[in-house]
C-alpha positions in Angstrom: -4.7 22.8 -117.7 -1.6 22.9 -115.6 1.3 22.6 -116.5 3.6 19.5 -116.3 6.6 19.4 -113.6 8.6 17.3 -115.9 8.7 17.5 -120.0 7.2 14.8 -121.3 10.2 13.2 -123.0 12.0 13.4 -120.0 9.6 11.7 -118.1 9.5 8.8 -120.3 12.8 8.3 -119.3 12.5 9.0 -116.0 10.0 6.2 -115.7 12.1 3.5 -117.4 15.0 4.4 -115.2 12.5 4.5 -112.3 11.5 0.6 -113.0 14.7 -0.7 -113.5 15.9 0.6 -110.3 12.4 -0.6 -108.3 13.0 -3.9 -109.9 16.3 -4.5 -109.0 15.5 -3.2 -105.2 12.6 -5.3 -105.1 14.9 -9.0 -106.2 17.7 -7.9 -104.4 17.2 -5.3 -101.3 18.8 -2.3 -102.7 19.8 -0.7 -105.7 16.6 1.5 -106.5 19.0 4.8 -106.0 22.3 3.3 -106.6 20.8 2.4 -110.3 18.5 5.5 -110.8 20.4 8.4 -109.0 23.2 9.4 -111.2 20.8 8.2 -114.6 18.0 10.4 -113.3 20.6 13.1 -112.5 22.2 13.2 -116.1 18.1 13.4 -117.3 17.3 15.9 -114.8 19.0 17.2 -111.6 15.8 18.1 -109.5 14.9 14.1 -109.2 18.0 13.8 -107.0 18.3 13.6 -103.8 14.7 14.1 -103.1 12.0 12.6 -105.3 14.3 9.5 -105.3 14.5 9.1 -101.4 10.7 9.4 -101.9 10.4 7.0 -104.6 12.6 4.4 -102.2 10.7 4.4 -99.3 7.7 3.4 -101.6 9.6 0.3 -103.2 10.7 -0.2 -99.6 7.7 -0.3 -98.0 6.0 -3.1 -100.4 9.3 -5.3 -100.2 8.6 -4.7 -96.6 5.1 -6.2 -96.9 5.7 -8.9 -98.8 9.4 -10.2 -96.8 7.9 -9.3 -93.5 8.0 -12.8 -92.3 11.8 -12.8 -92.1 12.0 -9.0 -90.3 14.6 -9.4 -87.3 14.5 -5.6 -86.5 17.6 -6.4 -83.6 20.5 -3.7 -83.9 18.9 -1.8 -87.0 17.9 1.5 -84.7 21.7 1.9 -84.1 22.2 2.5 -87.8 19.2 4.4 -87.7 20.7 7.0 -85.4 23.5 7.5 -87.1 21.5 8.4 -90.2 20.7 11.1 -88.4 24.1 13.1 -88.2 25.1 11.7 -91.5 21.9 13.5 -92.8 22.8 16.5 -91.4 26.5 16.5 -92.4 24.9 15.0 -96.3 22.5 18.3 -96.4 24.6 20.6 -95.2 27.0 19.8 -98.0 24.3 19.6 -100.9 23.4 23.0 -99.9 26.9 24.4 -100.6 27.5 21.8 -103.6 27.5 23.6 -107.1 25.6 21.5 -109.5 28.5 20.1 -111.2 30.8 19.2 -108.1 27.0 17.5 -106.7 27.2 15.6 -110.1 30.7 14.7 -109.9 30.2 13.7 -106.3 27.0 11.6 -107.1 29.5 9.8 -109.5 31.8 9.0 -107.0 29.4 7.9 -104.6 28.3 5.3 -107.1 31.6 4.3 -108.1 32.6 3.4 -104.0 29.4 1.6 -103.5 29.7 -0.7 -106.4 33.5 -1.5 -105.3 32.4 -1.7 -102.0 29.6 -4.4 -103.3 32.1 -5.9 -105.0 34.4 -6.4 -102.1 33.6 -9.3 -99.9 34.1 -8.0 -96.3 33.5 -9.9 -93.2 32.7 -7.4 -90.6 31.0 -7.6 -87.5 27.7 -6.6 -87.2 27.5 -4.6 -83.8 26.3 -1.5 -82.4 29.1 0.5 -83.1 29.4 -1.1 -86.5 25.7 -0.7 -87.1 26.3 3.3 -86.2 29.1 3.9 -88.5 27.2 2.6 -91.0 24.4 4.7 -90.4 26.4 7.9 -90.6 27.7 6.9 -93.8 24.2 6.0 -95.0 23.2 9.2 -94.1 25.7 11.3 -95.6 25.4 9.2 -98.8 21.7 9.5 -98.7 20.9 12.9 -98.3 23.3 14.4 -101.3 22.5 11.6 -103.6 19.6 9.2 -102.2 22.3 6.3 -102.3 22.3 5.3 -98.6 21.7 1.5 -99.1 25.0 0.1 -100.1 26.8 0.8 -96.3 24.3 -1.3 -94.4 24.2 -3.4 -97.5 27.8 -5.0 -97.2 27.4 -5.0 -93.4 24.5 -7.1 -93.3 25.4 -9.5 -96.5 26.2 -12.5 -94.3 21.9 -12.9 -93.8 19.6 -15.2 -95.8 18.4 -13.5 -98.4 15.0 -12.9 -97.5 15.8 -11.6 -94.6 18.5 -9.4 -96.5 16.0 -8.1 -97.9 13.2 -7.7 -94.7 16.0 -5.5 -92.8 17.3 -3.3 -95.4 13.4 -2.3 -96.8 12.9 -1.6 -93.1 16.0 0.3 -92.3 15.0 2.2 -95.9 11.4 3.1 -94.4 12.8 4.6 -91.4 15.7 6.3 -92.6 13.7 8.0 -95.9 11.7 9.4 -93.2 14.6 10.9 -91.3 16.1 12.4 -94.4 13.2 13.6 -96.0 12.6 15.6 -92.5 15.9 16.5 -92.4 15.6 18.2 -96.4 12.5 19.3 -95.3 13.8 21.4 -92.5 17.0 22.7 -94.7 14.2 23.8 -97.4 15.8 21.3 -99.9 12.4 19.7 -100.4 9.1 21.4 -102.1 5.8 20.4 -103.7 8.0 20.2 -106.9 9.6 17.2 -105.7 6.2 15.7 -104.4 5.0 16.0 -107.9 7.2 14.5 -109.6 7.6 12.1 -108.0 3.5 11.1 -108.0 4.3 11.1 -111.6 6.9 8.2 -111.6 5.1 6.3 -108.7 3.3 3.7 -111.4 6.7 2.8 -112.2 8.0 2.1 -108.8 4.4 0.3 -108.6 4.9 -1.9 -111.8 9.1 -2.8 -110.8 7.5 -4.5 -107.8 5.1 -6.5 -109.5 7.3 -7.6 -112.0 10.0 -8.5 -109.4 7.0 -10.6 -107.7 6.9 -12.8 -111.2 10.8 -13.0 -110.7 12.0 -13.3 -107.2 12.7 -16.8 -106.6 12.8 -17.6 -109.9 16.7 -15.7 -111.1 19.7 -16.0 -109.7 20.5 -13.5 -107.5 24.4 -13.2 -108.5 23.8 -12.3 -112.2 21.0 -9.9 -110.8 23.6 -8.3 -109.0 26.5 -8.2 -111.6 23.8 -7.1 -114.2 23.6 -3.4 -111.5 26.9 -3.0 -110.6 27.5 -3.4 -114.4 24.7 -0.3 -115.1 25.8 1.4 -111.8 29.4 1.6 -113.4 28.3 2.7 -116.8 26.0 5.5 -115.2 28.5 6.8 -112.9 30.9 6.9 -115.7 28.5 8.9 -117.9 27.9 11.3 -115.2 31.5 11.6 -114.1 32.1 12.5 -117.7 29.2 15.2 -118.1 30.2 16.9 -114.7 34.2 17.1 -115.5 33.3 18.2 -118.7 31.7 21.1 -117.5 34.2 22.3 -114.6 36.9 22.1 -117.3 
């Protein structure tokens, strides 16, 4: 019998963290790497960037299904294209990253997009806002799967259904462009696919659950609730890396 790509404790854990962060994409449009990332990182580093980019675009996919009513796709494939430098620039510098600095920088990365989240910015939503956006998202996603927040606070002026349409369908596309983009740096193997096969029932039961609830909570403590877990995480992890560079 084959072996198992993940130890068997750790992917208990692996698959709590998982749900949590499906659930809280599923009510709210993002958060399924901005929760899991750096807590799957601290766990195990080889879930990060990859299986969780993977694990989004299936949470992002049903979301997509069930909101698709309220899609308006207008201006998204701006952002979209500038994923695609910001993956570039994101992999190129996760291939240089020693694991520590990645962890640190994962850390930070969390810690901007929950002040950013917490910051309530009126911008304009245009193509070259849309862009810039993109390239952040990009960059963000492809050293630490957290490419939702950028196109997040651009886009938090919409109802939230269709908050939620536009994101899950920006998430599809642009998990596509950066696991091509890992794929073609050699940052993505079977080992990756494996894993995360393993924690797809949890990204499968976070969205049923979130079907029970979404309606139903309110949407501010939802959101308080993650950035409250997104702070402690990146704190823990921010703790763990510096640790080991001293």
């Amino acid at each position: 019998m084959p072996a198992l790509p993940l130890d068997p404790h750790i992917l208990a854990l692996a698959s709590l963290i998982v749900f949590v962060g499906a659930l809280t994409q599923s009510l709210i449009g993002f958060g399924m790497a901005v929760v899991a990332a750096p807590l799957l990182y601290l766990i195990e580093p080889s879930l990060v960037p990859a299986p969780v980019i993977l694990m989004g675009f299936s949470i992002a996919l049903l979301t997509l299904i069930r909101e698709r009513g309220a899609l308006e796709f207008n201006g998204l494939q701006y952002a979209l294209l500038g994923r695609i430098p910001g993956g570039l620039i994101g992999a190129g510098l996760l291939m240089v990253a020693p694991q520590d600095v990645l962890g640190m920088t994962i850390a930070i990365i969390v810690a901007i997009a929950v002040l950013l989240s917490l910051m309530r910015l009126n911008l304009v939503v245009n193509r070259r806002s849309l862009f810039i956006a993109g390239v952040i998202s990009g960059i963000f996603g492809n050293i630490a799967a957290i490419g939702g927040p950028p196109l997040a606070i651009l886009l938090s002026g919409k109802d939230a259904k269709q908050f939620r349409a536009a994101l899950s369908a920006f998430f599809i596309f642009s998990s596509t462009i950066a696991i091509v983009i890992l794929g073609l740096t050699g940052l993505l193997t079977l080992h990756h696919f494996y894993c995360s096969a393993l924690l797809l029932p949890s990204v499968l039961l976070g969205y049923l659950m979130a079907n029970r609830l979404v309606g139903r909570i309110d949407k501010n403590k939802t959101r308080i609730m993650t950035l409250v877990l997104c702070s402690l995480s990146a704190i823990l992890l921010a703790a763990k890396s510096l640790s080991a560079l001293l």
